[in-house]
C-alpha positions as CSV (number, residue, x, y, z in Angstrom):
1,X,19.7,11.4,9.8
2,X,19.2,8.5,7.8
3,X,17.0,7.0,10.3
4,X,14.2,9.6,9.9
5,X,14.5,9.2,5.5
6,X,14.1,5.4,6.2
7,X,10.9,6.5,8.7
8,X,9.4,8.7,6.1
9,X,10.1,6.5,3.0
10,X,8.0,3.8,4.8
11,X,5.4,6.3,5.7
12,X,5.0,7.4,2.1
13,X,5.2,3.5,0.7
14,X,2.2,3.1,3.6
15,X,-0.1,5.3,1.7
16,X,0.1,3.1,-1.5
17,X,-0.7,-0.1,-3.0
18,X,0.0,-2.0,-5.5
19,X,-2.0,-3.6,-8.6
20,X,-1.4,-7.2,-7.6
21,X,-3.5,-6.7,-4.6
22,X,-6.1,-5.0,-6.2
23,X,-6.1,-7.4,-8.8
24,X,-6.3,-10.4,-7.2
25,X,-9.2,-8.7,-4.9
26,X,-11.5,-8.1,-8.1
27,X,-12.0,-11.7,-9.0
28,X,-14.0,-12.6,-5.2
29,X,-17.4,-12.8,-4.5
30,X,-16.9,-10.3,-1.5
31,X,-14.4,-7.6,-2.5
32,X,-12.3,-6.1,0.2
33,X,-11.3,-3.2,-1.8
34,X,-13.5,-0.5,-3.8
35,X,-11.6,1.1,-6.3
36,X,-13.1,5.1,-5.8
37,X,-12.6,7.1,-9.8
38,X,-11.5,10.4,-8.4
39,X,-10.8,12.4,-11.7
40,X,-12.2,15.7,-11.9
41,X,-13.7,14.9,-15.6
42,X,-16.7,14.6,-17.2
43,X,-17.0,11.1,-18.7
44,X,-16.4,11.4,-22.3
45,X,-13.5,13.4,-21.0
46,X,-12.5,10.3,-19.5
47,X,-13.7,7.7,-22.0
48,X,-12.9,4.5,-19.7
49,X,-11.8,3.6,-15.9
50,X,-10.2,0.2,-14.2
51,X,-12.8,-2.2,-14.4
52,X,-15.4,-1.8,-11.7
53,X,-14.4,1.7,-10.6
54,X,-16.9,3.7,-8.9
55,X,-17.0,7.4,-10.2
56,X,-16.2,9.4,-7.1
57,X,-14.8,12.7,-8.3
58,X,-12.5,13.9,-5.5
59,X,-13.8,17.8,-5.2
60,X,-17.0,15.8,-4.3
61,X,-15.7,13.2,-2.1
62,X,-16.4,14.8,1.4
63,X,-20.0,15.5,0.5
64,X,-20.5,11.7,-0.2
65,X,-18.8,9.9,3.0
66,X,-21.8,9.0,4.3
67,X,-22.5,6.6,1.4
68,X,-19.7,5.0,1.8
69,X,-19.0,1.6,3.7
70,X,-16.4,2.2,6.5
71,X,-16.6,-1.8,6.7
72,X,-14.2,-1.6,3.1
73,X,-11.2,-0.3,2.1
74,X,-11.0,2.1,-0.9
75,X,-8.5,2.3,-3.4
76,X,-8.4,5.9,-5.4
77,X,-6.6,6.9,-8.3
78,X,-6.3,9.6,-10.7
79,X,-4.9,9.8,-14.3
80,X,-1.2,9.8,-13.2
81,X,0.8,9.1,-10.3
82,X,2.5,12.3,-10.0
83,X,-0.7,14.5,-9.9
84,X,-2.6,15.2,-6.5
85,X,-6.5,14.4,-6.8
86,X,-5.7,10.7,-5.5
87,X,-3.4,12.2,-2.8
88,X,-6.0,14.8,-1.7
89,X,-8.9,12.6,-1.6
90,X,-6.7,9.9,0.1
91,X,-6.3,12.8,3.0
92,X,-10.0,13.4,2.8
93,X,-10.7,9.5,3.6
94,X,-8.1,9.1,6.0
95,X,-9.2,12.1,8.0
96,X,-12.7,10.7,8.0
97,X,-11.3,7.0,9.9
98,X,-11.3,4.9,6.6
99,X,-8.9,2.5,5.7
100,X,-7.5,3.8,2.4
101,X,-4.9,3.6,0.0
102,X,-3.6,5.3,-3.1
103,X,-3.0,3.3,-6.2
104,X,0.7,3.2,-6.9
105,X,0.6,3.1,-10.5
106,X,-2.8,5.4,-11.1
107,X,-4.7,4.9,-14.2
108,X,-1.6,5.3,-16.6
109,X,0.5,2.4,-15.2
110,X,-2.7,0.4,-14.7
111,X,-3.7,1.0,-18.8
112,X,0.1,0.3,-19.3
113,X,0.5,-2.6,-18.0
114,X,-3.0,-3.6,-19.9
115,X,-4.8,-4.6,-17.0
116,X,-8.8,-4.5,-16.8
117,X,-10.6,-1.1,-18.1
118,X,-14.1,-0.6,-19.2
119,X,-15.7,2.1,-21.4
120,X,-17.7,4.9,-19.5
């Protein structure tokens, strides 16, 4: 039994990662990561986003893979961790062959831990 908890804990871990990555990506000349927006809000609903985010809401995410570079890996996040936007448009690039992750602390552990943001 505890064999398949310590397979799905590492599945679930797999779909994340972490700010330190991210981070240290957004400083080079040729980013591997693109960090996708995917709230659902208007932008002065929003007010700001991690620095460099592209706005990608994620109930319009499958009509836009197309313009999006299979060649990179995205990063999505949404306001907070426990809410599903960032999971379901995770699925939605998954499904579509890209490489993908969520990030593990969303926007609220990123602004908590006072890393990068910009005003919309």
């Amino acid at each position: 039994m505890n064999d398949k908890k310590i397979e799905l804990l590492q599945t679930y871990l797999s779909l994340y990662i972490d700010h330190t990555a991210v981070l240290a990506d957004m400083d080079k000349e040729t980013s591997q990561y693109v960090v996708l927006d995917v709230r659902n809000a208007p932008a002065q609903v929003k007010q700001d986003q991690i620095k460099g985010a592209v706005a990608m809401p994620a109930k319009d995410l499958a009509a836009h893979l197309d313009d999006l570079d299979k060649s990179k890996t995205y990063v999505v996040y949404d306001w907070t961790a426990g809410t599903t936007l960032g999971k379901a448009a995770l699925l939605t690039l998954l499904s579509a062959g890209f490489d993908a992750y969520e990030l593990a602390s969303a926007l609220e552990g990123w602004k908590g831990m006072h890393l990068p943001i910009e005003t919309i």
